[in-house]
N, C-alpha and C positions, 0 to 999 in steps of 0.2 A: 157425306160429311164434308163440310167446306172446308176447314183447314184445323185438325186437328191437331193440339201444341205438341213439344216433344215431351218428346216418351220420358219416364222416368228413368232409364240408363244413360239419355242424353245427360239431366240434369245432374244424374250420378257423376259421370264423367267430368261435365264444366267442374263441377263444387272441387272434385279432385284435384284437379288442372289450377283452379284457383287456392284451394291449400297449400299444393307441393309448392306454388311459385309466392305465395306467403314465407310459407318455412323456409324455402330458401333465399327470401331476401333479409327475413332475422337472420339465419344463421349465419351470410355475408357479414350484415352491422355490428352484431355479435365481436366477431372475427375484426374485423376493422376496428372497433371500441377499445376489444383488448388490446392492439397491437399499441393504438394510440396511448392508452393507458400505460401499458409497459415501456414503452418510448419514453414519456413524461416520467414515470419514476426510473428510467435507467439515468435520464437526462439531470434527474433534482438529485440522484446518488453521483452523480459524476462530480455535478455541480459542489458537493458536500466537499465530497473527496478533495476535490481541488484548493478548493477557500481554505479547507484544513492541512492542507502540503505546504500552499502559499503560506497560510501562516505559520507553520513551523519552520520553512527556510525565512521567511522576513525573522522572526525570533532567534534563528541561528545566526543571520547575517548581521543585526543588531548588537548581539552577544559578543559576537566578532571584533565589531567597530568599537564595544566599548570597550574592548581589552587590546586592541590597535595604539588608542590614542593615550595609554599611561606607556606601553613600549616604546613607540614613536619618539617618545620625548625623554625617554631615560637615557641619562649617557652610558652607562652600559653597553647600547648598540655601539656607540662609537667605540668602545673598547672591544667587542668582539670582534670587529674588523680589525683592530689591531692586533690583537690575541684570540684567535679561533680556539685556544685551548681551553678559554673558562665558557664554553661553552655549555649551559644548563638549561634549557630551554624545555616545556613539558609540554603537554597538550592530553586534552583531555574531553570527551563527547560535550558537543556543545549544537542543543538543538537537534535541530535534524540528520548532525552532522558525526555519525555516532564512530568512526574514524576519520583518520587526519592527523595533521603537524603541522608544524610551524618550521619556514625556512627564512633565514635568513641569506639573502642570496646580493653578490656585489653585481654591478650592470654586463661585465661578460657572461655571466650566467651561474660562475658557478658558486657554489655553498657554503657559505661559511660555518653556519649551525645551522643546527635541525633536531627538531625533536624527537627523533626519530634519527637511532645511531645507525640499523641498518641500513634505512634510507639514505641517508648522507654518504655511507661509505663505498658507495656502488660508481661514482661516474664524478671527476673533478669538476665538471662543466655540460651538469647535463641540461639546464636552463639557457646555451648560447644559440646566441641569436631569434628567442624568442619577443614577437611582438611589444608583449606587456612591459618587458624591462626598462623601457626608456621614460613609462609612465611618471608623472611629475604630481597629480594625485590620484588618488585612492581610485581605486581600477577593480569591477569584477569580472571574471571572467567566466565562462559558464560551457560546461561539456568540453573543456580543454583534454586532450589526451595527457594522461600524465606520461611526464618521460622516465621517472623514477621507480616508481614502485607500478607498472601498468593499472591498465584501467583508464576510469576518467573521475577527472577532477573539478571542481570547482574552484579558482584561483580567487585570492581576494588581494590584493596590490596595494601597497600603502607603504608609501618612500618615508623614511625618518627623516626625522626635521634635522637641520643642520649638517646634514650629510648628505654625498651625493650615492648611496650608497643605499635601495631601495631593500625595506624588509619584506619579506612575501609570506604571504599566509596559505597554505594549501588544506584543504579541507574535501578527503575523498566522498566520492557520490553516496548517500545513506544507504541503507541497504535492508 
């Protein structure tokens, strides 16, 4: 017999050979599809997460500035630096900002008012020699170590008008 093709256990074998390296080039793509896929929905959940943080601090910081600028300009400030005693100052969740206070602090650093009695009563100057103080306008500041009540803060700086005598807004990290 001149040349007899292969036997039927050859072909058994190739077909095998050819399956096993099938199924495992799916179950590779498989695996790589998922990953990519899981990837892209961890990436669009990030994404979510994020736009929705931004906008609750833009909507706290907003909140902020608009309750800045009727302070700012009330003479009251200038009476508190003259009289730290009629101090009344409140603060209240705003935004993302669901603790915090409001200081009122003169350019050596230290506190006039505060909304926050415990806080104020800790340290005559605990604001000296901070950066932000010399600020002329409105200054944020962002992952400041608080010196007050530990932790970190977010500072929000905004000098009242007609004074040289900068009000400061503190606002702790949400939680």
């Amino acid at each position: 017999m001149p040349g007899r093709g292969w036997s039927l256990r050859k072909y058994m074998s190739l077909f095998m050979v050819v399956l096993l390296a099938v199924a495992a080039v799916a179950a590779f793509s498989v695996r790589y599809l998922s990953e990519q896929d899981a990837r892209q929905a961890a990436l669009a959940d990030a994404n979510f997460a994020a736009a929705r943080a931004a906008a609750q601090l833009k909507s706290g910081f907003d909140q902020v500035s608009e309750l800045l600028i009727p302070l700012n300009t009330s003479p009251s400030i200038g009476q508190l630096f003259a009289d730290p005693t009629k101090c009344s100052l409140g603060f209240a969740p705003v935004g993302a900002f669901k603790t915090g206070r409001i200081d009122v602090v003169r350019l050596d650093g230290s506190v006039v008012c505060c909304s926050s009695k415990a806080a104020a009563a800790g340290c005559a100057s605990p604001y000296n020699k901070q950066g932000w103080l010399g600020a002329t306008s409105p200054l944020f500041v962002a992952q400041l170590s608080q010196l007050v009540a530990g932790g970190t803060a977010v500072v929000i700086s905004s000098p009242a008008q007609g004074e040289r005598h900068p009000l400061r807004c503190f606002h702790l990290a949400p939680r």
